[in-house]
N, CA, C and O atoms as a CHARMM CRD file, in Angstrom:
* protein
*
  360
    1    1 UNK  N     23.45500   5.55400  -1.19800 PROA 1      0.00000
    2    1 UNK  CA    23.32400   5.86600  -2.60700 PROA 1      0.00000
    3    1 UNK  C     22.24600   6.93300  -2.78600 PROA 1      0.00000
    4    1 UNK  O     21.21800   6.96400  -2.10900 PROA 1      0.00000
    5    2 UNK  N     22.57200   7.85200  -3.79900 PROA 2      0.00000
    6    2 UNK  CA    21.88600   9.07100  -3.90900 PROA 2      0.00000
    7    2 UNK  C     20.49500   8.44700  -5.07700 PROA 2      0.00000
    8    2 UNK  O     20.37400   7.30500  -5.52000 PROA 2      0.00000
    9    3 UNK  N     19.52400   9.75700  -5.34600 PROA 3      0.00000
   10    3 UNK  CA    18.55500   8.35700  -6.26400 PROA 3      0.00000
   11    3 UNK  C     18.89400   8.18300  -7.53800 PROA 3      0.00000
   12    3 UNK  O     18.50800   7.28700  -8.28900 PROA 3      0.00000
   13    4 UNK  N     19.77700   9.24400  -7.81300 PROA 4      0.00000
   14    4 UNK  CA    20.21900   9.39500  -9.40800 PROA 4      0.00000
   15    4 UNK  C     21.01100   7.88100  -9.38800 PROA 4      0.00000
   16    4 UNK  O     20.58900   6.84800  -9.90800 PROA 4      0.00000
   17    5 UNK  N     22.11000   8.03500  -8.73500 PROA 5      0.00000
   18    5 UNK  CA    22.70500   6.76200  -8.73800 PROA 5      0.00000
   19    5 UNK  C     21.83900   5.07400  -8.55300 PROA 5      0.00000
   20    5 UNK  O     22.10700   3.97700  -9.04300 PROA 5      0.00000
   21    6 UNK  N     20.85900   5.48200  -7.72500 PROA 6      0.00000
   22    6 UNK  CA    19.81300   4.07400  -7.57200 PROA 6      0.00000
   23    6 UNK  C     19.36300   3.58600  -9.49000 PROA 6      0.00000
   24    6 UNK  O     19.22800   2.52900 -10.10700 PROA 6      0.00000
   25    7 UNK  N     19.24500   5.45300  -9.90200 PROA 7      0.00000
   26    7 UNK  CA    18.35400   4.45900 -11.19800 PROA 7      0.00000
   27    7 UNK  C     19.56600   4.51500 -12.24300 PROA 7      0.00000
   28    7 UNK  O     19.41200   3.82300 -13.24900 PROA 7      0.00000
   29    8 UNK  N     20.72300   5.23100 -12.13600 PROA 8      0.00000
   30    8 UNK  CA    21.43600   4.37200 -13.21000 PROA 8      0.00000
   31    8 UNK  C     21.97900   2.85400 -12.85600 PROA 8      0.00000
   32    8 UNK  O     22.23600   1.92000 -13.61500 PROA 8      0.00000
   33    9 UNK  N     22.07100   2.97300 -11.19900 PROA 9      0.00000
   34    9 UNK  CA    21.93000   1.44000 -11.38800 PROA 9      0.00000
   35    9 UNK  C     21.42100   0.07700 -11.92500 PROA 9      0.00000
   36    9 UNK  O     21.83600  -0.94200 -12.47700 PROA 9      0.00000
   37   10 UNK  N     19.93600   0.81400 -11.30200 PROA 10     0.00000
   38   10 UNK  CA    18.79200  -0.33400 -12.17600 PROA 10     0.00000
   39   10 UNK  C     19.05600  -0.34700 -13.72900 PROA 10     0.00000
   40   10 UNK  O     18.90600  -1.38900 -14.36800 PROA 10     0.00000
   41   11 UNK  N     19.54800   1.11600 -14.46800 PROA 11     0.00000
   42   11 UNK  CA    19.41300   0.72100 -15.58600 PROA 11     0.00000
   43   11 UNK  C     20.18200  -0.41800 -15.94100 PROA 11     0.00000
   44   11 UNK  O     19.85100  -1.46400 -16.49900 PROA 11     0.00000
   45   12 UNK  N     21.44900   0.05200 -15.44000 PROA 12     0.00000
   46   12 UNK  CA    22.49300  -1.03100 -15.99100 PROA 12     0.00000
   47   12 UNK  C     22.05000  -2.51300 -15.49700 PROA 12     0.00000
   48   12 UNK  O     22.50900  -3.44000 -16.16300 PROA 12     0.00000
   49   13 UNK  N     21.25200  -2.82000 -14.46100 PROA 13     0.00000
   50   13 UNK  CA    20.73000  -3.71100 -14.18200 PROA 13     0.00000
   51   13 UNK  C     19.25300  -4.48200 -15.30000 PROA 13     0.00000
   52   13 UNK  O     18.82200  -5.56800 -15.68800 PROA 13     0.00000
   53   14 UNK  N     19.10400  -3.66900 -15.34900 PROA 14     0.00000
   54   14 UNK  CA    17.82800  -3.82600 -16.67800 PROA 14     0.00000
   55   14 UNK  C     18.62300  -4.29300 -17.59700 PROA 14     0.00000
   56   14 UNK  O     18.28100  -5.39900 -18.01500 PROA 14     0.00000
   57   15 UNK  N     19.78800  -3.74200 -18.17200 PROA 15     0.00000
   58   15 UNK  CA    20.23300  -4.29000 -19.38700 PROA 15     0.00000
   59   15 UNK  C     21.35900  -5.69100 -19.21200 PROA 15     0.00000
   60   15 UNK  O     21.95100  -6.27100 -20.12100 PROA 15     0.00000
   61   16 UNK  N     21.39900  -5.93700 -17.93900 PROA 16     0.00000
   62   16 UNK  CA    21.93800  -7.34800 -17.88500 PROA 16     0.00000
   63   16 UNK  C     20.79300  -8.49100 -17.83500 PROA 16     0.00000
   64   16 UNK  O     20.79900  -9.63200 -18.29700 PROA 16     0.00000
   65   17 UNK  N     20.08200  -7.97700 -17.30900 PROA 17     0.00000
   66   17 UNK  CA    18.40200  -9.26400 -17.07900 PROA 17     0.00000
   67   17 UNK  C     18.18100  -9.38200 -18.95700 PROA 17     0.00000
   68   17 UNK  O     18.05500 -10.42900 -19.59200 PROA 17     0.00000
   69   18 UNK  N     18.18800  -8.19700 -19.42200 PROA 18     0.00000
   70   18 UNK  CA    17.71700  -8.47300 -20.79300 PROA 18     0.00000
   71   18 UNK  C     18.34000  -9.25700 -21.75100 PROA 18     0.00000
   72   18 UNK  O     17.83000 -10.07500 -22.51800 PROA 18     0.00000
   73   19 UNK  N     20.05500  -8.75700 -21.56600 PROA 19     0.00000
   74   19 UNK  CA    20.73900  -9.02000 -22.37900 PROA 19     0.00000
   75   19 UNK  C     21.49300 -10.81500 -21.97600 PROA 19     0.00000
   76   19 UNK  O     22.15200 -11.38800 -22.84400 PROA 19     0.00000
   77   20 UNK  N     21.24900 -11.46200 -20.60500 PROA 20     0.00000
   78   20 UNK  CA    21.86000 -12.11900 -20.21200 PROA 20     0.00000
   79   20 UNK  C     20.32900 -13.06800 -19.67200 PROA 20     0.00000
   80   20 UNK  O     20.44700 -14.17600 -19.15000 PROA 20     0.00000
   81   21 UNK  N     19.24900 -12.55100 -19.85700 PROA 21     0.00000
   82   21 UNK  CA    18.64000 -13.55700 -19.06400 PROA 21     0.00000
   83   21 UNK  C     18.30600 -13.95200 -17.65100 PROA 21     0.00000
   84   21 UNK  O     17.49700 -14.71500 -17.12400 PROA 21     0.00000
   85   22 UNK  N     19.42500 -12.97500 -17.17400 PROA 22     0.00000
   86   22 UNK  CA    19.45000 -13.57200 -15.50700 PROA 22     0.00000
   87   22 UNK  C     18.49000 -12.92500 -14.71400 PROA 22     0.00000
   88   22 UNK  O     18.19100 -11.73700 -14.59400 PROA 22     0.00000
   89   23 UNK  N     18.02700 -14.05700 -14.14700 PROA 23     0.00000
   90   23 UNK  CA    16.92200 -14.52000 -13.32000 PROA 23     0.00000
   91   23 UNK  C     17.24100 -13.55400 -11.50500 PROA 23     0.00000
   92   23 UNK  O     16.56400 -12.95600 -10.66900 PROA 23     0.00000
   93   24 UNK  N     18.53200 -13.90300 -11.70000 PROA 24     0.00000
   94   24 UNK  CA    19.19300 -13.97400 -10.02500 PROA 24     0.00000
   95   24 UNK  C     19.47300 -12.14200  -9.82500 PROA 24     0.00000
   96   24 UNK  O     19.92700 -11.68900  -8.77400 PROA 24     0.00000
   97   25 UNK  N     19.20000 -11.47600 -10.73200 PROA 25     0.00000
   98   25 UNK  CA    19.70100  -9.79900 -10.87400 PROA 25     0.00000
   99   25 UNK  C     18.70600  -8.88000 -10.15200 PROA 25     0.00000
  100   25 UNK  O     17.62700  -8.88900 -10.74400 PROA 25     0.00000
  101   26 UNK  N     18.71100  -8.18300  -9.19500 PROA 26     0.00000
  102   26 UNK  CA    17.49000  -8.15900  -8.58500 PROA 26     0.00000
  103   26 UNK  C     17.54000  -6.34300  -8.88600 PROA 26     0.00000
  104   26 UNK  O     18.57300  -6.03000  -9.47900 PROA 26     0.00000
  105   27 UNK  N     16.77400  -5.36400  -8.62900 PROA 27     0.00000
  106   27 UNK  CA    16.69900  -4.04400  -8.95600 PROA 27     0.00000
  107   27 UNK  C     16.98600  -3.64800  -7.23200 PROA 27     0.00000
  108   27 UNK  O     16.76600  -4.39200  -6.27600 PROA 27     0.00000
  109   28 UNK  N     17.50700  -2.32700  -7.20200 PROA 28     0.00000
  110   28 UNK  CA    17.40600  -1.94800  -6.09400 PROA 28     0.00000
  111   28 UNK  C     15.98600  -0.88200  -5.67000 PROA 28     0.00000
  112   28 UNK  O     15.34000  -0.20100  -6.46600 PROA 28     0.00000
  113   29 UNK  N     15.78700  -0.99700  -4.27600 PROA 29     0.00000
  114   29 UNK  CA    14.94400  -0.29100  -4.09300 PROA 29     0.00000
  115   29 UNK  C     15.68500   0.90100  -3.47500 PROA 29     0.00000
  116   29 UNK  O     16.76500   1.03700  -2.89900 PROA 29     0.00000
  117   30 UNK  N     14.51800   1.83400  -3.87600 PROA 30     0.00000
  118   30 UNK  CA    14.97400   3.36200  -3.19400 PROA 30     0.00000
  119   30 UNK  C     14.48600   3.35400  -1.90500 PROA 30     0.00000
  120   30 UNK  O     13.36800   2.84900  -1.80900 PROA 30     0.00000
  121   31 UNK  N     15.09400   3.85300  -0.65200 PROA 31     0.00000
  122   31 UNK  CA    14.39500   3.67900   0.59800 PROA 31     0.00000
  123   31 UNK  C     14.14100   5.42600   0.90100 PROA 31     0.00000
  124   31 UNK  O     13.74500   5.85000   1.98700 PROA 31     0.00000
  125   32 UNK  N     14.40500   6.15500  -0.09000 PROA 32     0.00000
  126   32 UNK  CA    13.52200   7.63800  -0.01300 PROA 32     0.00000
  127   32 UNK  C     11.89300   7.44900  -0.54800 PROA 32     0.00000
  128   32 UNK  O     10.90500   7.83900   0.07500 PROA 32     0.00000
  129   33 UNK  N     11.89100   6.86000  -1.65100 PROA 33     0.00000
  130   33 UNK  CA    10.95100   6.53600  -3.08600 PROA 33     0.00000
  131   33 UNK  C      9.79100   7.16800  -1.83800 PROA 33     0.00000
  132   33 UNK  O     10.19700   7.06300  -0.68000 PROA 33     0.00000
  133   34 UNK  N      8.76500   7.63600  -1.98400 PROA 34     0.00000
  134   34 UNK  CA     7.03500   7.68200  -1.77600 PROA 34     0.00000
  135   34 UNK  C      6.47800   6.44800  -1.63100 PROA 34     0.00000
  136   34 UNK  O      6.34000   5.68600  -2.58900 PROA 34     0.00000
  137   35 UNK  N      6.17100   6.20300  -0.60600 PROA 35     0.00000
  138   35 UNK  CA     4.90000   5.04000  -0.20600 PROA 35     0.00000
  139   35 UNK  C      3.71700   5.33800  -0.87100 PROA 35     0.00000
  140   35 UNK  O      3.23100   6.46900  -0.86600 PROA 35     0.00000
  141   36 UNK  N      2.97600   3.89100  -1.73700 PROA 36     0.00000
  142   36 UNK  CA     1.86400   4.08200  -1.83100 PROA 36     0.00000
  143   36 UNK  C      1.07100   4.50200  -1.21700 PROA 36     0.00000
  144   36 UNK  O      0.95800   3.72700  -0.26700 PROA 36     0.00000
  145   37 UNK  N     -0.16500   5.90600  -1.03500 PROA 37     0.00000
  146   37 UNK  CA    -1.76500   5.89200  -0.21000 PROA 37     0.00000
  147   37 UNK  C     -1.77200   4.52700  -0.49000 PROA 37     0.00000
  148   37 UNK  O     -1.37400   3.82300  -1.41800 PROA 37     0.00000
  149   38 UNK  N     -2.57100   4.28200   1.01900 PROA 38     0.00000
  150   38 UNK  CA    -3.37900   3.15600   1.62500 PROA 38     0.00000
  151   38 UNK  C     -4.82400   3.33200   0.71300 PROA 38     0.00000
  152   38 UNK  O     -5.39300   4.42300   0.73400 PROA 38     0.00000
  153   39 UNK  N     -5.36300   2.23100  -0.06100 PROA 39     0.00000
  154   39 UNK  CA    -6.78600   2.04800  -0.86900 PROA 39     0.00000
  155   39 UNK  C     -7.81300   2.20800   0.63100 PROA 39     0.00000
  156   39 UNK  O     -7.66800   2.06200   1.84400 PROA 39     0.00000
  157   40 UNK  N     -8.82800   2.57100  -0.27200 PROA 40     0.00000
  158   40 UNK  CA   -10.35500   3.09400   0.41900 PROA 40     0.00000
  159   40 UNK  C    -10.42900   1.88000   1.41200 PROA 40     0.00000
  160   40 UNK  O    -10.51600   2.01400   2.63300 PROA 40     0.00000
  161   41 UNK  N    -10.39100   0.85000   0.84200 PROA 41     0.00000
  162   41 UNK  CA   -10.90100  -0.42600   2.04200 PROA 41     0.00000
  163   41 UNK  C     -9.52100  -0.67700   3.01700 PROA 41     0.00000
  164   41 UNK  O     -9.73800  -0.90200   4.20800 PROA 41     0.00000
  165   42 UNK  N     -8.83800  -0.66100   2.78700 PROA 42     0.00000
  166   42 UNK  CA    -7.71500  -1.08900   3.74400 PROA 42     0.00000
  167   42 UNK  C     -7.82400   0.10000   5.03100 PROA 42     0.00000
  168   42 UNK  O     -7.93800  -0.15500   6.23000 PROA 42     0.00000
  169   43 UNK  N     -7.73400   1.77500   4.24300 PROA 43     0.00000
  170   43 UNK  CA    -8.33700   2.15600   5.25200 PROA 43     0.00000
  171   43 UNK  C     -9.55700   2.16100   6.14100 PROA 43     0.00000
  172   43 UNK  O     -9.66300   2.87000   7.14200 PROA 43     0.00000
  173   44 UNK  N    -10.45400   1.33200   5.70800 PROA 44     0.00000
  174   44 UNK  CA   -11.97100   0.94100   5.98700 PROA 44     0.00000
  175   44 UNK  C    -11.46000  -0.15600   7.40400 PROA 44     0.00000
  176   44 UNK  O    -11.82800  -0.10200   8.57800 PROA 44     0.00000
  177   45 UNK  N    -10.59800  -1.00500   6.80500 PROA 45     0.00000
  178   45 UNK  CA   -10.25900  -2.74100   7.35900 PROA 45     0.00000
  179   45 UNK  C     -9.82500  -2.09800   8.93300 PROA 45     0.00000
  180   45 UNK  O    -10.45300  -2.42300   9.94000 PROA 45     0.00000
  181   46 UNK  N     -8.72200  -1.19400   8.96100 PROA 46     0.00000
  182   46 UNK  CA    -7.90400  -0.20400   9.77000 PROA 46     0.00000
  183   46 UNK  C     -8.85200   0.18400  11.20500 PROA 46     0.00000
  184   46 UNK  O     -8.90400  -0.01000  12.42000 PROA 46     0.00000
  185   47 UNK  N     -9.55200   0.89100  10.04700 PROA 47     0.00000
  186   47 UNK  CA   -10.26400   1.51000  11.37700 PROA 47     0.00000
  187   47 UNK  C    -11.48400   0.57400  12.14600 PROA 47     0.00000
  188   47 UNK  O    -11.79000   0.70200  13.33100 PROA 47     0.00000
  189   48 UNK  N    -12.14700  -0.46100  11.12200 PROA 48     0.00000
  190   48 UNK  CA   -12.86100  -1.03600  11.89400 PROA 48     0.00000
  191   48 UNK  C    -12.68700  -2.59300  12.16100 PROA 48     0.00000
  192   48 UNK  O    -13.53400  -3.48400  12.10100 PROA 48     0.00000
  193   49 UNK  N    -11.05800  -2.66600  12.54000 PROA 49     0.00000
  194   49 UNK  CA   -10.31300  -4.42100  12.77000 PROA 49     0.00000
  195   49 UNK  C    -11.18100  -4.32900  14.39700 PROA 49     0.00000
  196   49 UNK  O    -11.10600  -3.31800  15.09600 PROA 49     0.00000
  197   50 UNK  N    -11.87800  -5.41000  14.75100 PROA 50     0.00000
  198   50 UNK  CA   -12.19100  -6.02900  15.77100 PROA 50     0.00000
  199   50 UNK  C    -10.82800  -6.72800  16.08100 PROA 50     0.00000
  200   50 UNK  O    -10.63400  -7.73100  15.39400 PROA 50     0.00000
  201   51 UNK  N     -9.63600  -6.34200  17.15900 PROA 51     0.00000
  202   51 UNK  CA    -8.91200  -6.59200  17.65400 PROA 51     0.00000
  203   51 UNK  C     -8.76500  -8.07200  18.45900 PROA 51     0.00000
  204   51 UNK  O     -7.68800  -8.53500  18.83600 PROA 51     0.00000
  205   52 UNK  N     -9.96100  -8.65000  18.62200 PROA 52     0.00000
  206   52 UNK  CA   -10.23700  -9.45300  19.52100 PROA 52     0.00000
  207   52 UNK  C    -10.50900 -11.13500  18.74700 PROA 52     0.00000
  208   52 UNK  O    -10.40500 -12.29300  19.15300 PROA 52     0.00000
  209   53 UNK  N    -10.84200 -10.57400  17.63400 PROA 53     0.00000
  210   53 UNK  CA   -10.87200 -11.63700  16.82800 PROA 53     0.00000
  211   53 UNK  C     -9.53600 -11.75400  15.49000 PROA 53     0.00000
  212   53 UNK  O     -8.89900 -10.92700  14.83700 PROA 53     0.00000
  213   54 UNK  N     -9.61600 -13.95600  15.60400 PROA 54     0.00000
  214   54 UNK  CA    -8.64500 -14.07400  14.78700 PROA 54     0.00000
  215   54 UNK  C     -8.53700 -12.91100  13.26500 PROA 54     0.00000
  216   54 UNK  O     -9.55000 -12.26600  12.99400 PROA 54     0.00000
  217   55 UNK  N     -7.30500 -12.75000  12.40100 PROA 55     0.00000
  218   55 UNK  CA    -7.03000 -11.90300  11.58600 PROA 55     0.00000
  219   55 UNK  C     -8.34200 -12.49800  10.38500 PROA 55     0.00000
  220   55 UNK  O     -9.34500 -11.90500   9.98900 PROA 55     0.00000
  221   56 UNK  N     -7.78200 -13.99200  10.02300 PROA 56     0.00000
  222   56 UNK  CA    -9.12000 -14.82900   9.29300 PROA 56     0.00000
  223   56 UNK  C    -10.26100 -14.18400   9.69400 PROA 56     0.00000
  224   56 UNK  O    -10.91900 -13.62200   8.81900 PROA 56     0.00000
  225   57 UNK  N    -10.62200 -14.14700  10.79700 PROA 57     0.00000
  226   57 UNK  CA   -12.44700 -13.81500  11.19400 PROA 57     0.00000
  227   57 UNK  C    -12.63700 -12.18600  10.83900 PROA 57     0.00000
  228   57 UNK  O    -13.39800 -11.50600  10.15100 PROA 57     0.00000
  229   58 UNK  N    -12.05200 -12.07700  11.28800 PROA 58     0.00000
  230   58 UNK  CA   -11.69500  -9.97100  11.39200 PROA 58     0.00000
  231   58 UNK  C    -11.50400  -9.65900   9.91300 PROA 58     0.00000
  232   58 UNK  O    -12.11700  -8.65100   9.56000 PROA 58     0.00000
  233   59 UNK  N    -10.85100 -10.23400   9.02600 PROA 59     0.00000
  234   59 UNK  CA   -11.24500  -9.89100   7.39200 PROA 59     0.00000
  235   59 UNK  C    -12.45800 -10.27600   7.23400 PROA 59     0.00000
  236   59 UNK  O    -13.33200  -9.41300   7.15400 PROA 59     0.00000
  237   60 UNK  N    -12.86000 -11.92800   7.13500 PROA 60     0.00000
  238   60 UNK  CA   -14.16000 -12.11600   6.38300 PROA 60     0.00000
  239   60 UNK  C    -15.06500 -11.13100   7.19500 PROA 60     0.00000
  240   60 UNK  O    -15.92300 -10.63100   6.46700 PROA 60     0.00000
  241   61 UNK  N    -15.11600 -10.73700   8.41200 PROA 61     0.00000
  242   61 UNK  CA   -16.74600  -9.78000   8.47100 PROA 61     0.00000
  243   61 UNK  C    -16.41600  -8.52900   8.30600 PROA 61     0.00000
  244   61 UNK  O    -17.38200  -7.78000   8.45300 PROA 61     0.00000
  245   62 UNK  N    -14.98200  -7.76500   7.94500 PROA 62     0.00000
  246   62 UNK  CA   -14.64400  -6.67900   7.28300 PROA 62     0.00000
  247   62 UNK  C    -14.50900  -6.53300   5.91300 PROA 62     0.00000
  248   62 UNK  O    -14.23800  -5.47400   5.34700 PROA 62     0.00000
  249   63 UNK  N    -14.69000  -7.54700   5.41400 PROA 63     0.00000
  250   63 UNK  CA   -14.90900  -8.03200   4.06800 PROA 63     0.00000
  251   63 UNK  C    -16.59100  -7.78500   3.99300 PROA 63     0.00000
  252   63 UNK  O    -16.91200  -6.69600   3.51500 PROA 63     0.00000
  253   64 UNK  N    -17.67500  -8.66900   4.40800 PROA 64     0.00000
  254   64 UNK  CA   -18.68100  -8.46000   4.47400 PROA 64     0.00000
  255   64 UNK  C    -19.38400  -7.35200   4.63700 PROA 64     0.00000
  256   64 UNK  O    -20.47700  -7.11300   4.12300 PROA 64     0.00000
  257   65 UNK  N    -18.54100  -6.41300   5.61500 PROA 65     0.00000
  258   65 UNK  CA   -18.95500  -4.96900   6.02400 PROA 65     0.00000
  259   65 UNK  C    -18.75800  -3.91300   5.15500 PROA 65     0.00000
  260   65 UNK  O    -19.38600  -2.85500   5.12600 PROA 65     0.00000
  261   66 UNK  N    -17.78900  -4.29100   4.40300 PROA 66     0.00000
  262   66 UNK  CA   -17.43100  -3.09700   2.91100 PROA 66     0.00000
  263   66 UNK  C    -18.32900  -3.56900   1.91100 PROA 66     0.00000
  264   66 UNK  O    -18.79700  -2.64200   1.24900 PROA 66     0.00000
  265   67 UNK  N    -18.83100  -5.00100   1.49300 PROA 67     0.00000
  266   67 UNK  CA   -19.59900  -5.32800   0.30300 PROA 67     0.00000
  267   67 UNK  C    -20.83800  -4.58700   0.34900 PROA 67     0.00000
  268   67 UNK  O    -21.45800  -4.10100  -0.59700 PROA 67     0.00000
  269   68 UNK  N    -21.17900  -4.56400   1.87500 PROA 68     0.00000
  270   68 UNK  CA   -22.57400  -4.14400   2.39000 PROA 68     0.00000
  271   68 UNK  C    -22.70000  -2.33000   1.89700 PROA 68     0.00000
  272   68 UNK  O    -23.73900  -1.73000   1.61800 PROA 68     0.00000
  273   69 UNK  N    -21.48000  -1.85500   1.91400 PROA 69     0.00000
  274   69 UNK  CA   -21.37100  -0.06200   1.57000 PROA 69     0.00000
  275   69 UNK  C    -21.62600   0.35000   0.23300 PROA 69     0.00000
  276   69 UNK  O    -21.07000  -0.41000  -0.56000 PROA 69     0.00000
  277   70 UNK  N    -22.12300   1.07200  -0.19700 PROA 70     0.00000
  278   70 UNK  CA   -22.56000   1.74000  -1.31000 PROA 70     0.00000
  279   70 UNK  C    -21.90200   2.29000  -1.88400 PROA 70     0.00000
  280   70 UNK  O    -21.25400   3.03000  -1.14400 PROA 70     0.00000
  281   71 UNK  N    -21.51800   2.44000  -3.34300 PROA 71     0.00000
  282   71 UNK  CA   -20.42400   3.09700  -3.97800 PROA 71     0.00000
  283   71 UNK  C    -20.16700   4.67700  -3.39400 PROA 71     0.00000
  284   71 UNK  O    -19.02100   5.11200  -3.28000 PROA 71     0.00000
  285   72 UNK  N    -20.97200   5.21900  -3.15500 PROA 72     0.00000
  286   72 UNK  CA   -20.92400   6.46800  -2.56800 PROA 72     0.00000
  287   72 UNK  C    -20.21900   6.36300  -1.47300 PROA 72     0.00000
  288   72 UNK  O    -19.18700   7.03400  -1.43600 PROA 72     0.00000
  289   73 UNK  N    -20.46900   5.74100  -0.61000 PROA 73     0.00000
  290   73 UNK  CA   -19.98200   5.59000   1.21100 PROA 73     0.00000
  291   73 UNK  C    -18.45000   4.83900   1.17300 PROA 73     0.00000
  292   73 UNK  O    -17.60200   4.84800   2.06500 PROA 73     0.00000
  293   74 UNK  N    -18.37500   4.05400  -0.43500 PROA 74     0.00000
  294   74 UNK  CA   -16.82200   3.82300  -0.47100 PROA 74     0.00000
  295   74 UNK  C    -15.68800   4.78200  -0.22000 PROA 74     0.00000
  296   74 UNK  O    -14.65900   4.73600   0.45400 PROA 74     0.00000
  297   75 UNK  N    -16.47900   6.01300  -1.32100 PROA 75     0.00000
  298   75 UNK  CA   -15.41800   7.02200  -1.80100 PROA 75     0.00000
  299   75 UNK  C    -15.35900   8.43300  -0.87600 PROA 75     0.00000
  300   75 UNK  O    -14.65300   9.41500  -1.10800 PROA 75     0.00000
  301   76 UNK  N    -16.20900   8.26700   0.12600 PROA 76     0.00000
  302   76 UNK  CA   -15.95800   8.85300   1.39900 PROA 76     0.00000
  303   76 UNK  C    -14.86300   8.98700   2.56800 PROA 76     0.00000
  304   76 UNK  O    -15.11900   8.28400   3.54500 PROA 76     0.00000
  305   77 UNK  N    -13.82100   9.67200   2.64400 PROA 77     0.00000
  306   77 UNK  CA   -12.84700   9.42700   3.42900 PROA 77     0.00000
  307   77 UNK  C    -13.64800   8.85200   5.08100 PROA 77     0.00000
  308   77 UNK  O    -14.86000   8.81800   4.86600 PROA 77     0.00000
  309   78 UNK  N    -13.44400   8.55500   6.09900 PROA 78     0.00000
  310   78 UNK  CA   -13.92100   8.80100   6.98800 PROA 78     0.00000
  311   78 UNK  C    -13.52000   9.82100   7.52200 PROA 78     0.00000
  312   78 UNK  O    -12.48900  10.35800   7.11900 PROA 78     0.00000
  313   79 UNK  N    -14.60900  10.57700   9.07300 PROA 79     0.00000
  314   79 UNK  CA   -13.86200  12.06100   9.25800 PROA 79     0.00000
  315   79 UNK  C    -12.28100  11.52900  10.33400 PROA 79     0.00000
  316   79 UNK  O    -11.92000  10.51000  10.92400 PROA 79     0.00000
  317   80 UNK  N    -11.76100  12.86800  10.10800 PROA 80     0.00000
  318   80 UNK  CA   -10.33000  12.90400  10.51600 PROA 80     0.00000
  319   80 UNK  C     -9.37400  11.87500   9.30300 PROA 80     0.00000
  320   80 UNK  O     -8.27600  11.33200   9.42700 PROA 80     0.00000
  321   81 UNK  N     -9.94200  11.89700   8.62600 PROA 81     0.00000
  322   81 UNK  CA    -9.26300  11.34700   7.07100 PROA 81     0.00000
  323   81 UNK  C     -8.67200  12.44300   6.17300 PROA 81     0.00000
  324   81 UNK  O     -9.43700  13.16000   5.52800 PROA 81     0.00000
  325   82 UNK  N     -7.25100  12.61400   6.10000 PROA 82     0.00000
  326   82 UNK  CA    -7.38300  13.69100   4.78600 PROA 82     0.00000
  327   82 UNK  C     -6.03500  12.99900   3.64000 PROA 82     0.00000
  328   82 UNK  O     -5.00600  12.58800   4.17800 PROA 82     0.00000
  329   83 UNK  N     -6.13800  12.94500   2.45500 PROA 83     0.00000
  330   83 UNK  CA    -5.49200  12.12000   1.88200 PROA 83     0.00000
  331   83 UNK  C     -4.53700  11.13100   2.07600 PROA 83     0.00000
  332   83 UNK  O     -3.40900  11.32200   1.62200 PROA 83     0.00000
  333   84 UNK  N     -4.84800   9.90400   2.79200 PROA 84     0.00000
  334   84 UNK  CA    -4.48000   9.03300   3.69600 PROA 84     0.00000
  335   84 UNK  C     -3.61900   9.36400   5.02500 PROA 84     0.00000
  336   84 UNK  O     -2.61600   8.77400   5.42700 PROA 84     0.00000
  337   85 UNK  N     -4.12500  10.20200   5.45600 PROA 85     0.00000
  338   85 UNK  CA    -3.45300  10.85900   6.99800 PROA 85     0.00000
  339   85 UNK  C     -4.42100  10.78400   8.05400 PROA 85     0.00000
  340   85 UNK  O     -5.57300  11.07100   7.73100 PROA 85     0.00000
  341   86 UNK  N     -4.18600  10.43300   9.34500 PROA 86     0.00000
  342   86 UNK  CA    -5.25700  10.37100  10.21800 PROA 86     0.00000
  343   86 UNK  C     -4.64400  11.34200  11.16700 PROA 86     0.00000
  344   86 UNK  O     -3.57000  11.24600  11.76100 PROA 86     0.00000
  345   87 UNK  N     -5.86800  12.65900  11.21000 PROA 87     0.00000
  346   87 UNK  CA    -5.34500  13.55700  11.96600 PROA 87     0.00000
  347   87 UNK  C     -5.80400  13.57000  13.36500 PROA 87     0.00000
  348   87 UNK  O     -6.99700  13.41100  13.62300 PROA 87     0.00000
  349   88 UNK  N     -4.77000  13.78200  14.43200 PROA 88     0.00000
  350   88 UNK  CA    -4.80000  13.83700  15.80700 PROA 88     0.00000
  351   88 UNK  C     -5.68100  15.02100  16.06300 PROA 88     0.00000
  352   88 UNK  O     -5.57700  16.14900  15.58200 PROA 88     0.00000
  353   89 UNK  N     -6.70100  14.48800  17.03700 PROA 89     0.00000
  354   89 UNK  CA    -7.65300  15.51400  17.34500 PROA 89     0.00000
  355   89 UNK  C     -7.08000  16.03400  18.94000 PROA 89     0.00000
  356   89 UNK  O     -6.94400  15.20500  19.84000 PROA 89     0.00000
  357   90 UNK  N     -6.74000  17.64800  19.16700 PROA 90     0.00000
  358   90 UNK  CA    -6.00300  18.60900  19.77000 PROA 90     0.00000
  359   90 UNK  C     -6.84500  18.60800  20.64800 PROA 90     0.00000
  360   90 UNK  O     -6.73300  19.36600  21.61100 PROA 90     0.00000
């Protein structure tokens, strides 16, 4: 399906959920659509996951390790960061 066709789908899909209630009508997704950028901390979590420890342990002290950063040092890409791309160093 082309995307024009994806969203007159949904529309007509929108107007059965509305007009009918139904619960069970689901929207389609576009599998072209744009991926969200990855947020400041997830790319933070990324680069500094301790591999070695459970996922539980490896958030809470990557959790701890971002509270500890300064609004400034949030909004800092790290280097080889350029609007959520990590570039291969040649």
């Amino acid at each position: 399906m082309s995307t024009d066709e994806i969203l007159a789908e949904n529309k007509n899909r929108r107007l059965l959920i509305t007009k009918f209630k139904s619960k069970k009508t689901k929207l389609i997704k576009d599998p072209n659509a744009p991926k969200r950028p990855m947020t400041a901390y997830i790319r933070f979590y990324m680069d500094n996951r301790d591999g070695s420890l459970p996922a539980k342990d490896a958030a809470s002290q990557s959790a701890a390790r971002w509270r500890a950063l300064s609004d400034a040092e949030k909004r800092v890409p790290p280097p080889g960061h350029i609007r959520g791309f990590v570039l291969d160093s040649c």
